[in-house]
C-alpha positions as CSV (number, residue, x, y, z in Angstrom):
1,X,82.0,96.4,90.3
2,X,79.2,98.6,89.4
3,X,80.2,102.0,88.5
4,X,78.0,104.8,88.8
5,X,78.4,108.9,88.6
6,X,76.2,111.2,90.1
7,X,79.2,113.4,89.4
8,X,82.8,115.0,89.6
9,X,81.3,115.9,86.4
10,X,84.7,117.9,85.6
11,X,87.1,119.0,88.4
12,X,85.9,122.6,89.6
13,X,83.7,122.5,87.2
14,X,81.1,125.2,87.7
15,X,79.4,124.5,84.7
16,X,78.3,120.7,85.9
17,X,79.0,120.5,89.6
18,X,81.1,121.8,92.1
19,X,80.9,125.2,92.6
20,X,77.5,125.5,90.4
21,X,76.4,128.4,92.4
22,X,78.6,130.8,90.6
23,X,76.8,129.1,87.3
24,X,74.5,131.3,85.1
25,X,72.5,128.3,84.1
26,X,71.4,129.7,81.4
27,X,70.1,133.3,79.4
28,X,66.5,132.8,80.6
29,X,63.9,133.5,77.7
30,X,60.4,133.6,80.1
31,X,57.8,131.3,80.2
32,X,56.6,129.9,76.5
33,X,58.1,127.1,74.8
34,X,61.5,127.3,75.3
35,X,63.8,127.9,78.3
36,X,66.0,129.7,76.5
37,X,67.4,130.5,72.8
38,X,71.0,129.9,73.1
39,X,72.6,132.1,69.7
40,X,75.7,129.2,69.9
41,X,73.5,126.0,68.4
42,X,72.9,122.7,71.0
43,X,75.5,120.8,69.7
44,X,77.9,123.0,67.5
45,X,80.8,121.4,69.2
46,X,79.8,118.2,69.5
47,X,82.0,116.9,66.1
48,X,85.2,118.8,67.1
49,X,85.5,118.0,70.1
50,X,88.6,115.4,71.1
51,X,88.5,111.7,71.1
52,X,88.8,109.9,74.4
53,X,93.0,109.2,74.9
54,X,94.2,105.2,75.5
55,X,96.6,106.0,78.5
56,X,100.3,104.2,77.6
57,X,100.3,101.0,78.8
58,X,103.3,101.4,80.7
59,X,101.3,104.3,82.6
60,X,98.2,102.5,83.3
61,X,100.0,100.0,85.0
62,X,102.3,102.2,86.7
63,X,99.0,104.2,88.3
64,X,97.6,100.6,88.9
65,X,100.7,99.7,91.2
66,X,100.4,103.1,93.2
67,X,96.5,102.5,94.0
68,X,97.5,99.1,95.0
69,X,100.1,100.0,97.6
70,X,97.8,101.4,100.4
71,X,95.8,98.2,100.0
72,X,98.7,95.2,99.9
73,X,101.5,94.2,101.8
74,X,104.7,93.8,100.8
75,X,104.5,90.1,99.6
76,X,101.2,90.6,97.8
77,X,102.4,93.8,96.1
78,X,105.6,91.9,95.0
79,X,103.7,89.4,93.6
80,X,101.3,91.8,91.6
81,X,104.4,93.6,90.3
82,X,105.3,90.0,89.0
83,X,101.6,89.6,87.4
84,X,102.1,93.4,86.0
85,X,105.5,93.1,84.4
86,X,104.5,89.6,82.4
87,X,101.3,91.4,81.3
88,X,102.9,95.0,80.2
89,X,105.3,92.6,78.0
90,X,103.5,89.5,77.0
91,X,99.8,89.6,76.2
92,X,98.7,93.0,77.8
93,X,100.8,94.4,75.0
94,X,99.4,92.5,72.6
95,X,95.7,93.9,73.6
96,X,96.7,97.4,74.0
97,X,97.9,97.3,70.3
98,X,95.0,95.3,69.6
99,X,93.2,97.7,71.1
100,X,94.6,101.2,69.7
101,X,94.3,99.6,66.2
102,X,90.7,99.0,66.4
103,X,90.3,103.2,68.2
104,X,92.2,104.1,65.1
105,X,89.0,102.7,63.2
106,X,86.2,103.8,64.9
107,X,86.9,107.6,64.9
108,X,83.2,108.6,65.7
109,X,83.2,107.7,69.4
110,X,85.2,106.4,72.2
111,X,87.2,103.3,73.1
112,X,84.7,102.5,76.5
113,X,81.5,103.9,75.0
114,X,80.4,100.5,73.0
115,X,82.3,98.0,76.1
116,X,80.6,100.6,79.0
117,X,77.2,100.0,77.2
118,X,77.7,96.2,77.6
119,X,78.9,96.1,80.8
120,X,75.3,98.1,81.6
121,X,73.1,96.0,79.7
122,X,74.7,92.9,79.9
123,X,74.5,93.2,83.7
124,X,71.5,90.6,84.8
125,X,71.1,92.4,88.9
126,X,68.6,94.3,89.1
127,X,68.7,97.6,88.3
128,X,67.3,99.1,91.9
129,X,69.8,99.9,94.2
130,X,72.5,98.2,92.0
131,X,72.2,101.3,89.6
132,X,70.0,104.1,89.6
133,X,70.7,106.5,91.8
134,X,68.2,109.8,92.7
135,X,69.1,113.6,93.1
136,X,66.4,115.4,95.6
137,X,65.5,118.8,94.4
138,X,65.7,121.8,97.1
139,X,62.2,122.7,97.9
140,X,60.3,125.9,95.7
141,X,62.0,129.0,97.5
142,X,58.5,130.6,97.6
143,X,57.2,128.0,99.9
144,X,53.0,128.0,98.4
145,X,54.7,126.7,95.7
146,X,55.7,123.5,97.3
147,X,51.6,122.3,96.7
148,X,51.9,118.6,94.8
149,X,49.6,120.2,92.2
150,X,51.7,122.9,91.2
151,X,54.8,121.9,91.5
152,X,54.1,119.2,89.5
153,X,52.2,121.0,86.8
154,X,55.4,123.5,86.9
155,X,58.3,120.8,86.6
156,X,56.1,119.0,84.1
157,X,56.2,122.2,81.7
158,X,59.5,123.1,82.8
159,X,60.8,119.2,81.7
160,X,58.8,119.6,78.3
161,X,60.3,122.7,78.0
162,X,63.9,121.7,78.3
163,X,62.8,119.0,76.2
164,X,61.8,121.7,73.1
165,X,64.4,123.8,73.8
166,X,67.2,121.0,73.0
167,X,65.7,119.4,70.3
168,X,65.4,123.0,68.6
169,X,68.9,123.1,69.3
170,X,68.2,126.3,71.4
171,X,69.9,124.7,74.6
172,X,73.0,126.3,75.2
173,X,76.3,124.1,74.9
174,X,77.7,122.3,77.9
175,X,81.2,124.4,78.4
176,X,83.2,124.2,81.2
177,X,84.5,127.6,81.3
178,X,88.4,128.3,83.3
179,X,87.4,131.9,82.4
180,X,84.1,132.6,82.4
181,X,84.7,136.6,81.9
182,X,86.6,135.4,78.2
183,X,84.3,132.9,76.8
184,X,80.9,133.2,78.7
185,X,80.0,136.3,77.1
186,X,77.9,137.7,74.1
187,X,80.8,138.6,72.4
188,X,82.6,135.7,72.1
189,X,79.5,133.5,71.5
190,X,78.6,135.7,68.1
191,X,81.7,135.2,67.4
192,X,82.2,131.2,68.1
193,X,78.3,130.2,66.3
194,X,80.1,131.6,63.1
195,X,83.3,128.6,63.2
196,X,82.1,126.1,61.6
197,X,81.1,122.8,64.1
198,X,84.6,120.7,63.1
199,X,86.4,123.6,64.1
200,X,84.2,125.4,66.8
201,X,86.2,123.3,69.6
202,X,90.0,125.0,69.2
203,X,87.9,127.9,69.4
204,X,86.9,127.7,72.6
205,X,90.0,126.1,73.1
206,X,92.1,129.3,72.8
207,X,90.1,131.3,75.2
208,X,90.4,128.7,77.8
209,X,86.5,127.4,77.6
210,X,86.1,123.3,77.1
211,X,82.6,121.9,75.4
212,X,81.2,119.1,77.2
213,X,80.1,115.9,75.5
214,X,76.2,116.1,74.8
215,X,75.8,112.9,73.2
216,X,73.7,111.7,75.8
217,X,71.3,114.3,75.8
218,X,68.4,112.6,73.3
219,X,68.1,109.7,75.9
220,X,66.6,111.9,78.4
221,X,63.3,111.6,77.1
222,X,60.9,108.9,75.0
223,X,63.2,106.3,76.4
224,X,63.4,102.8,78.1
225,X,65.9,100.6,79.2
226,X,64.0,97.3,77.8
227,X,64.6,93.3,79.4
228,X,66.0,91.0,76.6
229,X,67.4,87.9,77.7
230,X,71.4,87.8,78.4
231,X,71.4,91.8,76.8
232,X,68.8,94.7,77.5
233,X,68.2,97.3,74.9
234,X,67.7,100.8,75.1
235,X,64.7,102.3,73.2
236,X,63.6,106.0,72.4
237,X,60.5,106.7,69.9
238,X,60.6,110.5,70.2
239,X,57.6,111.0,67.8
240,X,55.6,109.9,71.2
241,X,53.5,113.0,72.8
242,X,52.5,111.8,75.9
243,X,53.5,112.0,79.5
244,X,53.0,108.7,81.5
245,X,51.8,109.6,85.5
246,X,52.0,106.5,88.0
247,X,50.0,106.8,91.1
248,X,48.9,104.5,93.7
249,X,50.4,101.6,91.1
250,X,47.9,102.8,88.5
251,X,49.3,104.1,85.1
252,X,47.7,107.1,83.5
253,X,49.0,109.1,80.2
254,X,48.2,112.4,78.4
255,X,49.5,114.1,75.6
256,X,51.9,117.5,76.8
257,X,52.5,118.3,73.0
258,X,50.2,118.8,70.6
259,X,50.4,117.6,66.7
260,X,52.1,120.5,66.0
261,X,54.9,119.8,68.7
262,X,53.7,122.9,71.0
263,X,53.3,122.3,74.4
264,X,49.5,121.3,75.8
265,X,48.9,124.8,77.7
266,X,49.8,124.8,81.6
267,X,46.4,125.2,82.6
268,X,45.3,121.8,80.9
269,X,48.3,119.5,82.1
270,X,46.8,121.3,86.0
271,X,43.5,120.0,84.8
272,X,44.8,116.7,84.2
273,X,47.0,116.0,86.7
274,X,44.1,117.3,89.1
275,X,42.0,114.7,87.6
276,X,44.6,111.9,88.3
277,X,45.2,113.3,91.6
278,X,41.3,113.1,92.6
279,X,40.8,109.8,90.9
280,X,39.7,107.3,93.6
281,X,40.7,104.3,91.8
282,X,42.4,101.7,94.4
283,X,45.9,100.8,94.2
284,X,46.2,97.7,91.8
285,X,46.2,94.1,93.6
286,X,49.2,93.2,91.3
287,X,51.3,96.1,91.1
288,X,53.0,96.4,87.2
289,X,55.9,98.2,88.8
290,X,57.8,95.5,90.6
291,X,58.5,93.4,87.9
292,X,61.0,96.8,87.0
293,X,62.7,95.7,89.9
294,X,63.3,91.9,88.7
295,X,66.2,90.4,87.9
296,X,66.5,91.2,84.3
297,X,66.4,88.2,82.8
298,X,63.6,87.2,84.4
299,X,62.1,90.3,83.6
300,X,62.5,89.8,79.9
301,X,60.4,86.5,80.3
302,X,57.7,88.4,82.4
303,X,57.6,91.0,79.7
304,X,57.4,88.3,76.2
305,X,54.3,86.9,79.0
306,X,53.1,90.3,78.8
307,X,53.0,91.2,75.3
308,X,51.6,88.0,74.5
309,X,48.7,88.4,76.9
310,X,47.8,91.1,74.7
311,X,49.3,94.2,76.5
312,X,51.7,95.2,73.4
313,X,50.2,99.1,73.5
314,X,49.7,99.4,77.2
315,X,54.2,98.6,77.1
316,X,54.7,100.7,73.8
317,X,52.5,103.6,75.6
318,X,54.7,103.0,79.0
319,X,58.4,103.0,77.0
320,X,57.2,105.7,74.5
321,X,56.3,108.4,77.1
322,X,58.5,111.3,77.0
323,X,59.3,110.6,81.1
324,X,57.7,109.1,83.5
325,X,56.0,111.3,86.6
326,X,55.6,109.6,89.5
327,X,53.0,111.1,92.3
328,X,52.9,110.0,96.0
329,X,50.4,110.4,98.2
330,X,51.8,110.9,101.7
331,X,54.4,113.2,102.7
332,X,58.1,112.8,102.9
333,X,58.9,113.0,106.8
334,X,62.6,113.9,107.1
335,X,65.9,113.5,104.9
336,X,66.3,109.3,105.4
337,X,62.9,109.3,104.7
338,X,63.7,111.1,101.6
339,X,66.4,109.1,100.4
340,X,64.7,105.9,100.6
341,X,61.4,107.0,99.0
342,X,63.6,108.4,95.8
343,X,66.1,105.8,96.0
344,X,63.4,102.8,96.0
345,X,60.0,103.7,97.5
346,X,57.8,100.7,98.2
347,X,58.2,99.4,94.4
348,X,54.6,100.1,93.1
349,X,54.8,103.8,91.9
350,X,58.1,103.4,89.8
351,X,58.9,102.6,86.2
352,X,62.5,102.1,86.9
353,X,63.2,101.1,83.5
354,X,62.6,104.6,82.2
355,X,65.6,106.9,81.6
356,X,64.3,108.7,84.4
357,X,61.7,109.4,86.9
358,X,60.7,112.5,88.3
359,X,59.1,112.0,91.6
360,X,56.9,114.6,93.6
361,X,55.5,113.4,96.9
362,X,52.7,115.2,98.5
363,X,54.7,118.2,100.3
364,X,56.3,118.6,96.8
365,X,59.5,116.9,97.9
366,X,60.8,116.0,95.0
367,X,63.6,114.4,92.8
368,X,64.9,112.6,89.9
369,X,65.6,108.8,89.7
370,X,67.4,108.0,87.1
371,X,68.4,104.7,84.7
372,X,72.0,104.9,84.7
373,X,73.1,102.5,81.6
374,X,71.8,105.6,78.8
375,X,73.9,108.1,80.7
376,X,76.1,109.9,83.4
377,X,75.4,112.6,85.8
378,X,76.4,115.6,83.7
379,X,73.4,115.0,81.1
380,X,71.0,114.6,84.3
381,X,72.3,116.9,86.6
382,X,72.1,120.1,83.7
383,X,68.5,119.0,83.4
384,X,67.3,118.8,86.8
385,X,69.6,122.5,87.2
386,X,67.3,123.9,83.9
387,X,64.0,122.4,85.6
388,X,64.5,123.8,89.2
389,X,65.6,127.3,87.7
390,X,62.6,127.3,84.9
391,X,60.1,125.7,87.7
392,X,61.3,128.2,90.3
393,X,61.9,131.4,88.9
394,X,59.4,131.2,85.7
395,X,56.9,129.1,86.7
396,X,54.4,127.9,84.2
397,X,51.1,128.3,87.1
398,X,50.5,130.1,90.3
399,X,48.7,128.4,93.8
400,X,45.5,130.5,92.5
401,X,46.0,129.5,88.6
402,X,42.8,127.4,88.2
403,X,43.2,124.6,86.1
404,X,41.6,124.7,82.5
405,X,38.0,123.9,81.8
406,X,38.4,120.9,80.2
407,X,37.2,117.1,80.0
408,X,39.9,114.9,81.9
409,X,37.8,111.9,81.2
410,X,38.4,112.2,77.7
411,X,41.9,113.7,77.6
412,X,43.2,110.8,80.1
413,X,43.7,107.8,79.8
414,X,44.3,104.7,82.3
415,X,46.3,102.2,81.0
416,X,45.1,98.6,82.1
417,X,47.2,95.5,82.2
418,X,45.6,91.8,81.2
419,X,47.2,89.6,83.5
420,X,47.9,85.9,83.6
421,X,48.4,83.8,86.4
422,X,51.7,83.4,85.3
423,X,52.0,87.3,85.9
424,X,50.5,87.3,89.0
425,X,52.7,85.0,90.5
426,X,55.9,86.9,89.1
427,X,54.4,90.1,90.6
428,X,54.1,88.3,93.8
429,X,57.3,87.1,93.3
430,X,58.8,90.4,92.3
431,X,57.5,92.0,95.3
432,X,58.6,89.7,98.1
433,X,62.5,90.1,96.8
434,X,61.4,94.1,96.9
435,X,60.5,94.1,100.2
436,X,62.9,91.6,101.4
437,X,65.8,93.5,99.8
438,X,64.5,97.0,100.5
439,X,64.6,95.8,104.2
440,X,68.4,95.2,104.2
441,X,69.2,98.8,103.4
442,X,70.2,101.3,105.8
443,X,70.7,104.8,105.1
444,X,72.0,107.9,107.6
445,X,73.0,111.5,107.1
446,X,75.1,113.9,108.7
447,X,75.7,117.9,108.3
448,X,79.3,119.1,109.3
449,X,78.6,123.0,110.5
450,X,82.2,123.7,111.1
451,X,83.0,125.1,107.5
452,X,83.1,124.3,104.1
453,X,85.0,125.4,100.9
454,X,85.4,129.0,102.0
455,X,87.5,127.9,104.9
456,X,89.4,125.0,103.4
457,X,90.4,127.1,100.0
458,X,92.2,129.5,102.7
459,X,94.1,126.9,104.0
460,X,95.3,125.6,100.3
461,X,93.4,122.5,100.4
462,X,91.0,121.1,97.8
463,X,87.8,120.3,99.5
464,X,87.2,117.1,97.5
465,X,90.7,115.8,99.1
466,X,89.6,116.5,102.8
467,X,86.3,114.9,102.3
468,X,87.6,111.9,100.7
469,X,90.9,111.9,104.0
470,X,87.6,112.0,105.7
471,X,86.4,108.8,104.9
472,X,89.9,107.0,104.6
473,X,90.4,108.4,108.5
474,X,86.9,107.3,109.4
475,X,86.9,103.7,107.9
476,X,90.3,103.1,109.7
477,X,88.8,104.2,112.8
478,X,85.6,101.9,112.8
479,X,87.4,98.9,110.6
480,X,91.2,99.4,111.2
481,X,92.4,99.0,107.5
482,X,92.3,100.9,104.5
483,X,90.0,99.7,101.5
484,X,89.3,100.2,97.8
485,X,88.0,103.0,97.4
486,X,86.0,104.8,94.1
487,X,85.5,108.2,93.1
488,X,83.8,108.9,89.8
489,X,85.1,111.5,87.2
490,X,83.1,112.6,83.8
491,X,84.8,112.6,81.1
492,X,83.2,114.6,79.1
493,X,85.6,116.4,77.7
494,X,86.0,114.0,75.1
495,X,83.5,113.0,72.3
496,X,81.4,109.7,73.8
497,X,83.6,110.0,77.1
498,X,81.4,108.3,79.8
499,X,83.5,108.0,83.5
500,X,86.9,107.4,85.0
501,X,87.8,106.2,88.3
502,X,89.9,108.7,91.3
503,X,91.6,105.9,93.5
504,X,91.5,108.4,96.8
505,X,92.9,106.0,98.8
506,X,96.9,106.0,98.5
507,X,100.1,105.8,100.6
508,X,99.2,109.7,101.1
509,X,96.0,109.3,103.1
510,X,97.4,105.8,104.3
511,X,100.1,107.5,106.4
512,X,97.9,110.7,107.3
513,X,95.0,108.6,108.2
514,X,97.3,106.5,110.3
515,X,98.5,109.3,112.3
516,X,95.3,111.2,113.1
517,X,93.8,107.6,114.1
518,X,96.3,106.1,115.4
519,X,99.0,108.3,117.0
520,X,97.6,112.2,117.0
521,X,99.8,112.5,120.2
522,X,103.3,111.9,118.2
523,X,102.6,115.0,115.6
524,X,102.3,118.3,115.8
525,X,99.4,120.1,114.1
526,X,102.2,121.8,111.8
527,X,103.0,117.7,110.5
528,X,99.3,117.0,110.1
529,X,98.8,120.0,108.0
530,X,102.1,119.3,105.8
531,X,100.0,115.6,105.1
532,X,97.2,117.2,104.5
533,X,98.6,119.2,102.2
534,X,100.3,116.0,100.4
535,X,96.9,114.1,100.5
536,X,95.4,117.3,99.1
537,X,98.3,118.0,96.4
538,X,98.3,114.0,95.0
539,X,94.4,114.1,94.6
540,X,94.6,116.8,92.7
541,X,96.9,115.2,90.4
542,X,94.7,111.9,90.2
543,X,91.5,114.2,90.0
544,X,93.2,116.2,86.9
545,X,94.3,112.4,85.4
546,X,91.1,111.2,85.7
547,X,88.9,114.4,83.9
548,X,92.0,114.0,80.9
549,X,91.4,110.0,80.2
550,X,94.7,109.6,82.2
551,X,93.4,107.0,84.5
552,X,94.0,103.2,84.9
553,X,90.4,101.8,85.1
554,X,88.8,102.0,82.4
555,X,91.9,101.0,80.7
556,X,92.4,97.6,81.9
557,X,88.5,96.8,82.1
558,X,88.8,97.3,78.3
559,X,91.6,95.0,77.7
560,X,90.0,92.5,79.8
561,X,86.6,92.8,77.5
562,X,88.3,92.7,74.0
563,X,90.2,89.4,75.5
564,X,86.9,87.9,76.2
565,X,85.4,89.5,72.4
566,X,88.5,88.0,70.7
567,X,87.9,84.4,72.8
568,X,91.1,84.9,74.5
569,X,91.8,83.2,77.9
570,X,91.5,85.6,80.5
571,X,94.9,86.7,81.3
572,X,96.8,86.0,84.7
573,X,96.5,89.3,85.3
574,X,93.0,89.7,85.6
575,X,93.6,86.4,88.3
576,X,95.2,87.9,90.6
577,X,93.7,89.0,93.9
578,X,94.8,92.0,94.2
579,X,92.9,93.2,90.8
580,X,89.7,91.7,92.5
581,X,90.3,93.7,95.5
582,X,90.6,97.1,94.2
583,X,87.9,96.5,92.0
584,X,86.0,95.6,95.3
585,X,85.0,99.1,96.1
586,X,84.0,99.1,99.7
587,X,84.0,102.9,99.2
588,X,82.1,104.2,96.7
589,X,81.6,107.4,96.6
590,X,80.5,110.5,94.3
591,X,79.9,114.4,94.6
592,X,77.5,116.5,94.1
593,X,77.0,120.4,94.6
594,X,74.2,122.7,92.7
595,X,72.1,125.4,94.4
596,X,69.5,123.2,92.8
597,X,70.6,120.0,94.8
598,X,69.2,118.8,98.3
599,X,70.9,115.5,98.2
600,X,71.9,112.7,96.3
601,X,72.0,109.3,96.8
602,X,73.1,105.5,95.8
603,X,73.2,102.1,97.2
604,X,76.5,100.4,98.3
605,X,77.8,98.5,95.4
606,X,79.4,95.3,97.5
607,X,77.1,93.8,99.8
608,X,79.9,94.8,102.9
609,X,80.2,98.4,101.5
610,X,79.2,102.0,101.7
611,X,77.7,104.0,99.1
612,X,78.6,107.9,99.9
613,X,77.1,110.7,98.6
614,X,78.0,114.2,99.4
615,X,78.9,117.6,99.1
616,X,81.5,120.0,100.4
617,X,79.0,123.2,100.3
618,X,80.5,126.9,101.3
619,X,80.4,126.6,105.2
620,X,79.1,122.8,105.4
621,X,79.4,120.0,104.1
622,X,76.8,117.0,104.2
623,X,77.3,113.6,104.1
624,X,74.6,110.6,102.6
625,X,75.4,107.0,103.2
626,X,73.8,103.5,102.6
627,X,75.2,100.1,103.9
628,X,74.1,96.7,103.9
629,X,74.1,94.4,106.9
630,X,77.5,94.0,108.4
631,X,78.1,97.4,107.6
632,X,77.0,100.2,109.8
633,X,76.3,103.6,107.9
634,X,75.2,105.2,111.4
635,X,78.4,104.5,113.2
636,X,80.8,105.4,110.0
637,X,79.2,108.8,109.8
638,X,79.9,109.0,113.5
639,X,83.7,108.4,112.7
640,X,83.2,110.6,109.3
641,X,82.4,113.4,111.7
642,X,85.3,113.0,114.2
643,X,87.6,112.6,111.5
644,X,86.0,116.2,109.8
645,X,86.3,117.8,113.8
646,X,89.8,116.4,113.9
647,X,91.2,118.0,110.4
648,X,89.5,121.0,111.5
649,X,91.4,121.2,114.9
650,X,94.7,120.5,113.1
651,X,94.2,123.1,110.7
652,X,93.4,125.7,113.8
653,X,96.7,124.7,115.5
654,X,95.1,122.6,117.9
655,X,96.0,119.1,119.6
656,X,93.7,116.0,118.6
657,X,92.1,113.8,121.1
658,X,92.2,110.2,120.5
């Protein structure tokens, strides 16, 4: 299992997510060094705010069994109520107490933060397509803005700049607000800066506003996921000043703050991004980048090679850099074109070790690529919102800005490599796996035009739920059965939360699913809507679960790790098949929505899976999804969109063709 948000950062959550357009993203401050001067301090909440819950046992279990019975029939689920009852009373007790125990002593963070970290950097796959995920940016409104040049010299100032702004603790909070016209105001934020930080959370708390973890936040930048053997490590130096740039496969760095921690004027970092751009240097014959793509143990063998070739500050330049920007020379050609440039590329212009590349092709298509072992979505996601609004709507340059008179030559630098054989063939290596792998992946769109939000909030539903019926209905069509299925959920809420799993497949969009697919002739459209409305109603209650720790996942993956710390036999329970099975998720799936977004994207995480990105938008919803071989993403989204025609008829009162 490889679990992964881009978000369902917080349900209805404008502050991270869906329904971002209603979002003030922040109170502007112009151009300069800071995005903004927040008067409530970065991270005044962060020490109130509540620890992570350890569902009851009883209740984990209890949500365990009901996720199961849409997968099992009734002699398997019998026997997994057998496997469930010896655990909740035998040694699966014995855990949880172990468990609550050690929480009780180890108030500073969460009970999955230090086991979620492991289960990252333990992880020996490699981290492309297996991980990292990408989140496109929507194009410069003011289209002459779209040049590479600028965009990148903007977004480049606008990252540094979100970069100031935070550590001066000048970013505003992370709140999810329930009412905005309360606790996102002036007022209330004089008010709030003035309660001291171990209190400043029930503040918010009594006028219904809830601070987000920010935690996260200082691995954004100066930071690398580094290959050690059997463990990687994550690594930020955040006295480093310079920007790495890859293009063509050839590393290039330059200083964005000066000694004083100012940023490098806009008109320089133009100058020297013009200079990389112009630079007719050939693409390397042993491309660096792919050994980012190894296996990770191997990787960490590559990389002692490496430093003991005498490359120990070229790597220390490369995992310093406050990000990496990445710069492609050819333009992207249409959406699938975009998803697998951000998602992969052809291996040579990536670091994917950093905590996140920024990627701007030459029509100024661009996105974010992200490590995902440092972080979630909701850190990423309010960056890539604070760059897109900074970039777009206080950009640093112009098209006619000219670029500062200054020596290039001397201000850049070009980092070489001194490379053994030894590296040459595991660059060789690392490339043929690339392109062999890269190869296998298929990845397909769609864009329902029926409607959106707008018109399924009028009928009572919750979007997420008919999305998520969607894919139940559409997987039953092309597959006949229903799978394990994954949603992720942030939470946030809580200090060092990371995710928690929504199982939206249950008995609820089982028997709905069923009956659109199977027998739309034997109901009336007035019976689908009623089990639409039960789908609907029971997501919403795993959705809110979920957000509020209440899930069953993370749960039992941490019992199942402190067995194996304390050298404990793995229990039966973890034995049987049906655990393996839901934790097989054919489905996996995460939402994403920001007038900022294009798309998002992620590779299946079972070789006969589907990854599923998408978005229910006002009057649209769109749909990104990867398979494998033996999966077929084009055909799926076929059935996605018959299922999304055939909710949509139901809900108008008319019949459903088979």
């Amino acid at each position: 299992m490889v679990p992964r948000l881009l978000l369902r950062a917080w349900p209805r959550c404008p502050a991270v997510g869906p329904g971002a357009p209603s979002r003030r993203l922040s109170a502007g401050s112009g151009p300069g060094q800071y995005l903004q001067r927040s008067i409530v301090p970065t991270m005044h909440y962060q020490d109130s705010l509540p620890r992570l819950p350890i569902p009851k046992l009883e209740d984990t279990i209890r949500r365990y069994l009901n996720a199961l019975k849409p997968l099992l029939d009734d002699g398997q689920f019998r026997k997994t109520e057998q496997f469930c009852k010896s655990f909740e009373n035998g040694i699966g007790k014995e855990l949880h107490k172990q468990l609550v125990a050690q929480d009780k002593q180890n108030k500073h963070t969460s009970y999955i933060s230090g086991p979620w970290f492991d289960m990252y950097l333990t992880a020996r796959d490699s981290i492309v397509l297996n991980f990292n995920p990408f989140i496109a940016f929507n194009p410069d409104p003011k289209s002459e803005y779209n040049d590479q040049l600028t965009r990148a010299t903007n977004m480049t100032v606008s990252a540094i700049r979100f970069l100031k702004t935070l550590r001066a603790g000048l970013l505003e909070p992370e709140v999810f607000h329930l009412n905005p016209a309360k606790s996102d105001t002036d007022t209330f934020k004089r008010l709030i800066r003035f309660v001291p930080s171990s209190l400043s959370w029930y503040g918010a708390y009594l006028v219904n506003a809830y601070p987000l973890d920010m935690s996260q936040y200082f691995r954004l930048f100066n930071s690398t996921r580094l290959p050690k053997p059997s463990r990687d490590e994550l690594f930020t130096d955040d006295k480093a000043r310079h920007l790495l740039v890859l293009r063509k496969g050839n590393f290039y760095i330059f200083d964005v703050l000066d000694q004083d921690g100012n940023i490098v004027s806009p008109s320089e970092i133009q100058a020297h991004l013009k200079y990389i751009l112009s630079d007719g240097s050939p693409a390397p014959e042993f491309p660096l980048a792919y050994l980012t793509s190894e296996n990770r143990d191997i990787w960490a063998e590559l990389r002692q090679k490496l430093l003991s070739s005498g490359n120990e500050e070229g790597l220390r330049k490369v995992d310093s850099a406050v990000f990496c920007l990445c710069l492609d020379d050819f333009p992207i050609k249409d959406l699938i074109h975009l998803s697998h440039n951000m998602l992969h590329g052809d291996g040579t212009n990536r670091w994917f070790d950093k905590s996140f590349n920024l990627i701007i092709a030459k029509d100024g298509s661009a996105a974010v690529h992200f490590e995902h072992s440092w972080g979630d979505g909701v850190a990423v996601l309010r960056f890539f919102n604070e760059v897109f609004k900074d970039s777009t709507q206080t950009p640093a340059i112009t098209p006619q800005s000219q670029p500062a008179t200054t020596d290039s030559t001397d201000a850049v630098r070009k980092l070489n490599f001194k490379l053994s054989d030894a590296l040459k063939t595991g660059i060789t290596t690392a490339k043929e796996k690339f392109d062999a792998t890269m190869k296998t992946l298929t990845i397909d769109g769609i864009q329902f035009q029926r409607g959106g939000k707008e018109f399924l909030k009028k009928q009572k539903l919750s979007p997420d739920a008919v999305a998520q019926l969607a894919f139940q209905m559409a997987f039953l069509r092309q597959y006949g059965k229903t799978v394990a299925t994954y949603e992720s959920c942030s939470t946030a809420a809580f200090k060092h939360g990371r995710t928690e799993t929504i199982r939206p497949a249950s008995i609820y969009t089982k028997r709905c699913s069923e009956a659109f697919v199977r027998e739309p002739s034997k109901h009336s459209a007035g019976e689908l809507q009623q089990m639409m409305a039960d789908c609907s109603k029971y997501h919403g209650q795993l959705t809110k679960e979920a957000a509020m720790g209440q899930g069953f996942d993370r749960h039992l993956f941490v019992l199942r790790y402190l067995a194996a710390a304390k050298g404990i036999i793995l229990p039966e329970f973890y034995l049987d098949p049906a655990y393996e099975q839901i934790n097989h998720n054919v489905l996996s799936t995460s939402t994403l929505s920001s007038p900022a977004v294009n798309l998002g994207g992620f590779a299946p995480v079972v070789s006969d899976g589907f990854g599923i990105g998408y978005a229910v938008h006002d009057n649209w919803i769109g749909c990104n999804v990867s398979s494998y071989p033996g999966r077929n993403a084009r055909e799926f989204l076929q059935c996605v969109e018959k299922a999304l025609e055939d909710i949509f008829d139901a809900l108008e009162g008319k019949s459903i063709k088979s």
